[in-house]
N, CA, C and O atoms as CSV, one atom per row, in Angstrom:
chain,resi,resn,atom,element,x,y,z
A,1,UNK,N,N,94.024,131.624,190.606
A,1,UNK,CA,C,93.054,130.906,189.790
A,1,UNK,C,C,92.464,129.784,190.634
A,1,UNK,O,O,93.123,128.934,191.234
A,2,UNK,N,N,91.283,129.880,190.605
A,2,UNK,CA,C,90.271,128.076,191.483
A,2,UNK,C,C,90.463,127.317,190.139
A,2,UNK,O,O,90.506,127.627,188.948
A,3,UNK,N,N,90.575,126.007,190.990
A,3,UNK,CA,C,90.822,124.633,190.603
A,3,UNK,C,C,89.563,124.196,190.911
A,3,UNK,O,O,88.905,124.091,191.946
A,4,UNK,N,N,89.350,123.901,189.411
A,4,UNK,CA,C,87.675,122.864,189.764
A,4,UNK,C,C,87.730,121.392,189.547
A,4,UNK,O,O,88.715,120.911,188.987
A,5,UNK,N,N,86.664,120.581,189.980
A,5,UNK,CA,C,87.104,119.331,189.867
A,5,UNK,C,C,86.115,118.657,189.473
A,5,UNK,O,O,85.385,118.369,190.421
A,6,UNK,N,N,85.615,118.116,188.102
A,6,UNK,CA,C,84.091,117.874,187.756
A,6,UNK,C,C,84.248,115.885,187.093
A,6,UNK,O,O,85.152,115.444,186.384
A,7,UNK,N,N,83.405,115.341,187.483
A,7,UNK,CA,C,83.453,114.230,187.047
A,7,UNK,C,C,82.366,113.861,185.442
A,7,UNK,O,O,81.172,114.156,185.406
A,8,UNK,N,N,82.991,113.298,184.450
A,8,UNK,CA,C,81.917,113.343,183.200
A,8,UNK,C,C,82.037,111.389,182.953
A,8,UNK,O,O,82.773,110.562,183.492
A,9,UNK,N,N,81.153,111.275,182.102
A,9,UNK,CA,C,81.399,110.549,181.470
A,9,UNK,C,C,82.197,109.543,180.538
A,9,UNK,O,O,81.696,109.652,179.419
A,10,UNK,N,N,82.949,108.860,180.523
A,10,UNK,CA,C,84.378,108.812,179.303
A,10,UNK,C,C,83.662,109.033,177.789
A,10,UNK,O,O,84.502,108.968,176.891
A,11,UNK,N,N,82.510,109.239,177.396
A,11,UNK,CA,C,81.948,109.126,175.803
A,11,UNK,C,C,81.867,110.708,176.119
A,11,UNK,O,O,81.609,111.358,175.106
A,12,UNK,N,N,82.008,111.384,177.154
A,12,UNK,CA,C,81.365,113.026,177.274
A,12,UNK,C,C,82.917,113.794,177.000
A,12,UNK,O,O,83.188,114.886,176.500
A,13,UNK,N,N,84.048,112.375,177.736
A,13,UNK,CA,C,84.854,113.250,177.314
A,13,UNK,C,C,85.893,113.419,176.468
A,13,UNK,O,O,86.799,114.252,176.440
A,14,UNK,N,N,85.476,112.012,175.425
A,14,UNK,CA,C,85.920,111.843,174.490
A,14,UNK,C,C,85.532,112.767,173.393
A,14,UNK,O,O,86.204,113.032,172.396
A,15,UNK,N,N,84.190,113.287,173.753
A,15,UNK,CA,C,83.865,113.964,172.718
A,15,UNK,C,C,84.410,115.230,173.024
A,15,UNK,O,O,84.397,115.757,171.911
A,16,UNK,N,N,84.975,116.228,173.958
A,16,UNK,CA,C,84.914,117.404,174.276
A,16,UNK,C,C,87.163,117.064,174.161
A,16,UNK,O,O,87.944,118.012,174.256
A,17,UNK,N,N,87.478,116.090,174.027
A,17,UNK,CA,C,88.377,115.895,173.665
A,17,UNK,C,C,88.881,116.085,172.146
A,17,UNK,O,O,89.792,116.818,171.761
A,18,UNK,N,N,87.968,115.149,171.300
A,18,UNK,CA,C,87.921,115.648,169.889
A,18,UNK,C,C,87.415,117.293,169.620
A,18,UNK,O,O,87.624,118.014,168.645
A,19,UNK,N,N,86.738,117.541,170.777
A,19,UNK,CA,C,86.631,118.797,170.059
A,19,UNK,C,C,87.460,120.038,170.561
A,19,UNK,O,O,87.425,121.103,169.944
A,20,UNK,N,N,88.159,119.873,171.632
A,20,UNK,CA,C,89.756,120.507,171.576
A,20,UNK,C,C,90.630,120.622,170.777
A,20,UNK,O,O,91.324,121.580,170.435
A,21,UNK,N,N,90.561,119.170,170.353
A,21,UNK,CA,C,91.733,118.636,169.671
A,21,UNK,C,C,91.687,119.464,168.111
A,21,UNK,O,O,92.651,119.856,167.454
A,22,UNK,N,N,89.629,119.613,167.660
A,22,UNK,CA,C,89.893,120.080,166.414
A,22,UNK,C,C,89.846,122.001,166.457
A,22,UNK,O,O,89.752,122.789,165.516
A,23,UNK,N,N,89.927,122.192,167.561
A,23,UNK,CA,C,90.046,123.851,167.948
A,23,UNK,C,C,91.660,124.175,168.362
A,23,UNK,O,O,92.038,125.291,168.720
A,24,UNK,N,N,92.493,123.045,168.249
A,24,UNK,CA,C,94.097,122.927,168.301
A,24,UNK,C,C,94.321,123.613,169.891
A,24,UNK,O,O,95.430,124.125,170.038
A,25,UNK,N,N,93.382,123.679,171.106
A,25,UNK,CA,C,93.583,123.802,172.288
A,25,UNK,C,C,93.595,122.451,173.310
A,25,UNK,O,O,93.078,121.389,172.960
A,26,UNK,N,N,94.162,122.611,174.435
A,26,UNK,CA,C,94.259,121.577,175.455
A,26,UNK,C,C,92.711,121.549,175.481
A,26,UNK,O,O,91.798,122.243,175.034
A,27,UNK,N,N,92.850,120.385,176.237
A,27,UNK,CA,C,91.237,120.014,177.049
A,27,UNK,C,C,91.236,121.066,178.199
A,27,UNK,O,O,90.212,121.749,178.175
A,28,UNK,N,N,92.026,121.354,179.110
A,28,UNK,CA,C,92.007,122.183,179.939
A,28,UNK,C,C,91.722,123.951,179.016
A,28,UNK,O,O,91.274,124.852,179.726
A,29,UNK,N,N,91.883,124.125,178.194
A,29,UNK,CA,C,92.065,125.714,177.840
A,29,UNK,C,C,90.427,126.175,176.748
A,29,UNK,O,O,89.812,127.188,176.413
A,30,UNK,N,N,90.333,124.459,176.529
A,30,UNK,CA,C,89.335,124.505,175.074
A,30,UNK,C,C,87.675,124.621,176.300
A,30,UNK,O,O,86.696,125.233,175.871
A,31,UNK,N,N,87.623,123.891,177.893
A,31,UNK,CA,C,86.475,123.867,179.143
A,31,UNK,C,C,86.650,124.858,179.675
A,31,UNK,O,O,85.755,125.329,180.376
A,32,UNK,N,N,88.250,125.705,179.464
A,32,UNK,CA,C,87.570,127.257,180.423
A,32,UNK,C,C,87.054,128.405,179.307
A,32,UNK,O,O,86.625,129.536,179.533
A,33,UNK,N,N,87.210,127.849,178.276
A,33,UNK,CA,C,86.579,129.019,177.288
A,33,UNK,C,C,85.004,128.586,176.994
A,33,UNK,O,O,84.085,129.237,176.498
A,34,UNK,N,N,85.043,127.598,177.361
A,34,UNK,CA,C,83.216,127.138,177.468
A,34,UNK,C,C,82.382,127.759,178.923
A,34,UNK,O,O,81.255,128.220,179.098
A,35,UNK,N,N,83.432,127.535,179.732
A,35,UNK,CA,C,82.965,127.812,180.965
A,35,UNK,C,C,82.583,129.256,181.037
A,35,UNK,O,O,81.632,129.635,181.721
A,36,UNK,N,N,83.702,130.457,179.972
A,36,UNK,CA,C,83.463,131.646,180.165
A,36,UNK,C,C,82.425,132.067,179.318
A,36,UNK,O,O,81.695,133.047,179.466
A,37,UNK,N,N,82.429,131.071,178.242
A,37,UNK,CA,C,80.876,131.726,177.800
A,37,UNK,C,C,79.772,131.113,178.215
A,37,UNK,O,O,78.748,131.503,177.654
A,38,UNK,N,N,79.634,130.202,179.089
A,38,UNK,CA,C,78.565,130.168,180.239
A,38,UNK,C,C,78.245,130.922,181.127
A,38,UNK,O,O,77.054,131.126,181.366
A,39,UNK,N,N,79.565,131.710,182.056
A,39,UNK,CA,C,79.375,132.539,182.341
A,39,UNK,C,C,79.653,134.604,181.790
A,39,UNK,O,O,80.285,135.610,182.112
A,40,UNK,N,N,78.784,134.167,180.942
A,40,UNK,CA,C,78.623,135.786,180.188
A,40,UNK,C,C,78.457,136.800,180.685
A,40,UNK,O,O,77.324,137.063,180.284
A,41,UNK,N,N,78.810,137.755,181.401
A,41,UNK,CA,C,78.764,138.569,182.032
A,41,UNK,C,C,77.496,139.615,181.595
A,41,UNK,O,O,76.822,140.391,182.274
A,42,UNK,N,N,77.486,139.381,180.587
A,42,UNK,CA,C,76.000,140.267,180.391
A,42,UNK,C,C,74.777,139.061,180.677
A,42,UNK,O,O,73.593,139.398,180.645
A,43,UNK,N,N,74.995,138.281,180.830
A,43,UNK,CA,C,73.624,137.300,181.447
A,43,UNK,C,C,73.257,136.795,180.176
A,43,UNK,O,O,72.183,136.217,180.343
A,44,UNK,N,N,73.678,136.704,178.738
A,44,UNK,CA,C,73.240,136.436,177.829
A,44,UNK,C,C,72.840,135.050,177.618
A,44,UNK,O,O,73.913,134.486,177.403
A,45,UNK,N,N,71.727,134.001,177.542
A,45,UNK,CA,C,71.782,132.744,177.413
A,45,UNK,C,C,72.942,132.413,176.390
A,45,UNK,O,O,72.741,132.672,175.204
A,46,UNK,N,N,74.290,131.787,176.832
A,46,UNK,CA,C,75.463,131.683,175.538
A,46,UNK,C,C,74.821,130.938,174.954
A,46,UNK,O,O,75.900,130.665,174.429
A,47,UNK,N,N,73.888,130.081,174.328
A,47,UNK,CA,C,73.557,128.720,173.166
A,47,UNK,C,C,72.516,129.646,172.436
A,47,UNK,O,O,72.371,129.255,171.278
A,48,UNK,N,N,71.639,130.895,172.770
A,48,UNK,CA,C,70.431,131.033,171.995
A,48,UNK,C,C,71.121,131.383,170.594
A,48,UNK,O,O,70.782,130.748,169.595
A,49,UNK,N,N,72.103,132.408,170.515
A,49,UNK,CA,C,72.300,133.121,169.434
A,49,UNK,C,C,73.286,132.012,168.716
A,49,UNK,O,O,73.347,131.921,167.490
A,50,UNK,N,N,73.940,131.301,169.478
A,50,UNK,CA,C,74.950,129.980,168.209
A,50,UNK,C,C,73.432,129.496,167.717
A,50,UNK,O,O,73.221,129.682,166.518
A,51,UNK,N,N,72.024,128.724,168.716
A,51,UNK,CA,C,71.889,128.136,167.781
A,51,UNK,C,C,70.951,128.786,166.856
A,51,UNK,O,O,70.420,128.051,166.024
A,52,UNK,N,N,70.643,130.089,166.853
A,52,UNK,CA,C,70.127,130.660,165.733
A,52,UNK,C,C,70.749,130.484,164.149
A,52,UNK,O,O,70.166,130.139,163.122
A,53,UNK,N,N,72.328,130.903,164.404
A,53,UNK,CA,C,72.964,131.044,163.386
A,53,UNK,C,C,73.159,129.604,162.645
A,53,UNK,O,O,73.070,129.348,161.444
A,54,UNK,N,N,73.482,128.666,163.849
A,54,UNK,CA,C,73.431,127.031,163.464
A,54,UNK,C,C,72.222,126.565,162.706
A,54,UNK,O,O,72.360,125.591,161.966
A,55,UNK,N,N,70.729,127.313,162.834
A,55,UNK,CA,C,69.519,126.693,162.177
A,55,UNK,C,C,69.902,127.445,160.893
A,55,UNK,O,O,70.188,126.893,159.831
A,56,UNK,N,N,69.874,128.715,161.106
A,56,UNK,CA,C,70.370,129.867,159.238
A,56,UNK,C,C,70.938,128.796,158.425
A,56,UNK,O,O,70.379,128.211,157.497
A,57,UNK,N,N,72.196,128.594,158.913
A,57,UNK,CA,C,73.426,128.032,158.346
A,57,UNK,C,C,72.922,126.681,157.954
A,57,UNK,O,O,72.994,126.552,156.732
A,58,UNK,N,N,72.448,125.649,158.545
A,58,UNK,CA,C,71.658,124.258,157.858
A,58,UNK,C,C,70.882,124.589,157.051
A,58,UNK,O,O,70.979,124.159,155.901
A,59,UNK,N,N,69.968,125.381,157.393
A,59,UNK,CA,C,68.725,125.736,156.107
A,59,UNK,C,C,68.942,126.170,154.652
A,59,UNK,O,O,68.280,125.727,153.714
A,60,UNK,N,N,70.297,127.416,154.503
A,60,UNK,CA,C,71.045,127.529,153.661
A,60,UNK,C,C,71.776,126.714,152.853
A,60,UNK,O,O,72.041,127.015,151.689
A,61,UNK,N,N,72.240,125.365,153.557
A,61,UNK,CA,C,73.025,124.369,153.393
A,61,UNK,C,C,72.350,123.393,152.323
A,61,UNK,O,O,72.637,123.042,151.179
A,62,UNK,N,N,71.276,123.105,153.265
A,62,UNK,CA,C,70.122,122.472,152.711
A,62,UNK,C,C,69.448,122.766,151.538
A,62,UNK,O,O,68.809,121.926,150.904
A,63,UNK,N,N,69.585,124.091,151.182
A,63,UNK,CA,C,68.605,125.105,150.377
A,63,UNK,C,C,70.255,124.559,149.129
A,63,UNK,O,O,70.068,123.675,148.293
A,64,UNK,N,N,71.222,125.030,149.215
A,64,UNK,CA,C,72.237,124.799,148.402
A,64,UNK,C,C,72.412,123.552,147.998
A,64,UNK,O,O,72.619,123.477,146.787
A,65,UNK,N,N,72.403,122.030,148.858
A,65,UNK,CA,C,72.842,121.297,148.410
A,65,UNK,C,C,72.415,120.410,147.539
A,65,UNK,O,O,72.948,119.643,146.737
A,66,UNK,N,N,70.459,120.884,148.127
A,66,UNK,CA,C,68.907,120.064,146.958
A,66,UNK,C,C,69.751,121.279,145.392
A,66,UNK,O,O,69.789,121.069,144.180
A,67,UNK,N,N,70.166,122.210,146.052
A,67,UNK,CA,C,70.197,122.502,144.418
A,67,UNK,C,C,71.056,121.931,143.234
A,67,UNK,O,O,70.861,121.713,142.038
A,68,UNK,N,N,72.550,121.727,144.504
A,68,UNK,CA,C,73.636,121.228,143.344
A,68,UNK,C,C,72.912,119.611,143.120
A,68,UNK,O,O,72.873,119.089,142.005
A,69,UNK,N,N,72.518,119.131,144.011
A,69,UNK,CA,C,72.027,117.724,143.511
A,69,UNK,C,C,71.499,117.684,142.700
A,69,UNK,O,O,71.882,116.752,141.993
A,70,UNK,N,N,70.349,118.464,142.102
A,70,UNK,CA,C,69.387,118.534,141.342
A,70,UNK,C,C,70.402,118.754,140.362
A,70,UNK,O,O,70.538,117.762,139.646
A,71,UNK,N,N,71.001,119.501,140.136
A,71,UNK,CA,C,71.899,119.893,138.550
A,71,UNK,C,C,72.777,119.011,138.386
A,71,UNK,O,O,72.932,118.567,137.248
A,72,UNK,N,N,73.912,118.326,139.906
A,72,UNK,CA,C,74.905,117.142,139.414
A,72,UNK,C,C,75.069,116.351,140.434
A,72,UNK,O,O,75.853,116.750,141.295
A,73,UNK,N,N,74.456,115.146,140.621
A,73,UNK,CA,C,74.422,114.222,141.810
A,73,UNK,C,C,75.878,114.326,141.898
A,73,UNK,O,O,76.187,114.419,143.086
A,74,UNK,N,N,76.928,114.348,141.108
A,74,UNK,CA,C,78.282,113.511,141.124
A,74,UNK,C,C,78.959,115.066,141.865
A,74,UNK,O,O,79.778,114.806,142.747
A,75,UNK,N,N,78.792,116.206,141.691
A,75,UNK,CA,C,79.061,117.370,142.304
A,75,UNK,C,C,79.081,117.142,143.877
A,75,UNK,O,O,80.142,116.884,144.445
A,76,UNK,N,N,77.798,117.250,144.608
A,76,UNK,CA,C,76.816,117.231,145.426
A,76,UNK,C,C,77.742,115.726,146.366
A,76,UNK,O,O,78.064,115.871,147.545
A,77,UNK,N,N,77.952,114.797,145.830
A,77,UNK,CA,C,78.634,113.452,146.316
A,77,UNK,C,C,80.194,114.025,146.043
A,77,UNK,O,O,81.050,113.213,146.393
A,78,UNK,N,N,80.516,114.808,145.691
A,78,UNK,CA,C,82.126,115.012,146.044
A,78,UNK,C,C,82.213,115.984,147.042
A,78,UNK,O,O,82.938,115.849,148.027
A,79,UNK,N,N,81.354,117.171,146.788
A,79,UNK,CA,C,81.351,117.894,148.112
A,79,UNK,C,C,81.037,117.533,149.573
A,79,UNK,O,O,81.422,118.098,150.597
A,80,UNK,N,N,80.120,116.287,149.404
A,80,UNK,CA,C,80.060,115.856,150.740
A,80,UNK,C,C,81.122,114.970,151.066
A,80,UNK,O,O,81.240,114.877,152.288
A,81,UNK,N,N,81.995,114.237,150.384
A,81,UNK,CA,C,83.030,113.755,150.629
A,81,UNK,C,C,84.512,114.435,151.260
A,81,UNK,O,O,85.465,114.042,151.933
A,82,UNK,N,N,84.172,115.393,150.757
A,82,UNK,CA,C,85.432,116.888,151.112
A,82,UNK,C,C,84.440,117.079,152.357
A,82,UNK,O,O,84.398,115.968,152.885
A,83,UNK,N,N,83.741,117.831,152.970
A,83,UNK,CA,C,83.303,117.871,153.744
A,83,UNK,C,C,83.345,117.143,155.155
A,83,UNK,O,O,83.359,117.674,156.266
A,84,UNK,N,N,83.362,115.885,154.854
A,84,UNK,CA,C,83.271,114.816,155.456
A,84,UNK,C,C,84.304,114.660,156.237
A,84,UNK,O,O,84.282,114.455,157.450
A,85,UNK,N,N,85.960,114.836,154.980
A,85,UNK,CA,C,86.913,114.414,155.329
A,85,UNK,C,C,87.311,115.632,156.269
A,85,UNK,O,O,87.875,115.367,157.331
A,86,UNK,N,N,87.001,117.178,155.876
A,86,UNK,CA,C,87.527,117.741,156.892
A,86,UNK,C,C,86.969,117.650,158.072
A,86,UNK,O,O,87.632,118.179,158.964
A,87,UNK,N,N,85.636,116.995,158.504
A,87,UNK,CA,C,84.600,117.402,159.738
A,87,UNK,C,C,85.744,116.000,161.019
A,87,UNK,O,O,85.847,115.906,162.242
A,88,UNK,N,N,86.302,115.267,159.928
A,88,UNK,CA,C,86.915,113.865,160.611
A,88,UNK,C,C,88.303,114.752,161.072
A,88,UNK,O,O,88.539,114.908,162.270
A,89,UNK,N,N,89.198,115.319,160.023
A,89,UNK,CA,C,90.226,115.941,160.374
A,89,UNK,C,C,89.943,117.036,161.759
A,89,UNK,O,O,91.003,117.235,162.352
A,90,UNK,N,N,89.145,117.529,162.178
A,90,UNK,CA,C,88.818,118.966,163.244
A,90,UNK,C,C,87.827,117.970,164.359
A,90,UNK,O,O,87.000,118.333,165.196
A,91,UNK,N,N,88.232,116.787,164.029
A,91,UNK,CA,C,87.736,115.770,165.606
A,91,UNK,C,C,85.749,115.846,165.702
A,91,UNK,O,O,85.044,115.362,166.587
A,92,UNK,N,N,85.271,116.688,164.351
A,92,UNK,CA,C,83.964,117.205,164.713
A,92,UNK,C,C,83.027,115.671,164.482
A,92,UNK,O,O,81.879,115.568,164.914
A,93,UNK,N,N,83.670,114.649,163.807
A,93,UNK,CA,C,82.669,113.706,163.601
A,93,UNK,C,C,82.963,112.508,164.902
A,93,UNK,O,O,84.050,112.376,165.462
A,94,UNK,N,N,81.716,111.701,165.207
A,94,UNK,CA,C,82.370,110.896,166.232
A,94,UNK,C,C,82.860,109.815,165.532
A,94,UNK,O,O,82.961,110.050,164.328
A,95,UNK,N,N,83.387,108.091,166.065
A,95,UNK,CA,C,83.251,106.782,164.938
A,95,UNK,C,C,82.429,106.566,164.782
A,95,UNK,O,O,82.409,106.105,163.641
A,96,UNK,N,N,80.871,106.543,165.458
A,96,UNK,CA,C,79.980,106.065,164.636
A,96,UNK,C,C,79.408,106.732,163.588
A,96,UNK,O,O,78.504,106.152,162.986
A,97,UNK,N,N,79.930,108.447,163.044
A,97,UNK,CA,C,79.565,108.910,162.207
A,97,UNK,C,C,80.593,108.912,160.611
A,97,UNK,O,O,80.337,109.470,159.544
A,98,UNK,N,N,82.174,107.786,161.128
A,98,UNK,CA,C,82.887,107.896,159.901
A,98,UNK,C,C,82.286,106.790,159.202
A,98,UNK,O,O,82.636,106.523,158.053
């Protein structure tokens, strides 16, 4: 196996830290599975098709959540609270977003 040796940021790698941490892999195991879908062997750009599904998935979100609001603000404000709390639990939010 090559040993690579890359220098980041400490906010770059705090964040890629939380987001190990909420994929329950090392920092080392959570950058070579990024690395391998960078390098895709079919040449595939790896980000086009996540962020396709990532725009679906907001728009849907969006499309759902004007609705429960509209029928029960108090609904709509608990689900984003559950939400919230798990996005904090899986390292996905940073502190300036708790």
């Amino acid at each position: 196996m090559i040993k690579i040796n890359i220098r980041v940021d400490a906010a770059v790698h705090e964040r890629l830290s939380r987001r190990a941490h909420g994929a329950n892999l090392s920092l080392s195991a959570f950058l070579r599975s990024v690395l391998e879908q960078a390098a895709d062997p079919s040449q595939r750009y790896v980000f086009s098709s996540q962020d396709e599904i990532l725009a679906t998935s907001i728009q849907i979100l969006t499309i759902l959540a004007t609705s429960i609001g509209r029928r029960s603000p108090e609904t709509l404000e608990h689900g984003m609270a559950e939400a919230r709390d798990l996005l904090l639990e899986r390292g996905l939010l940073g502190p300036e977003q708790r």
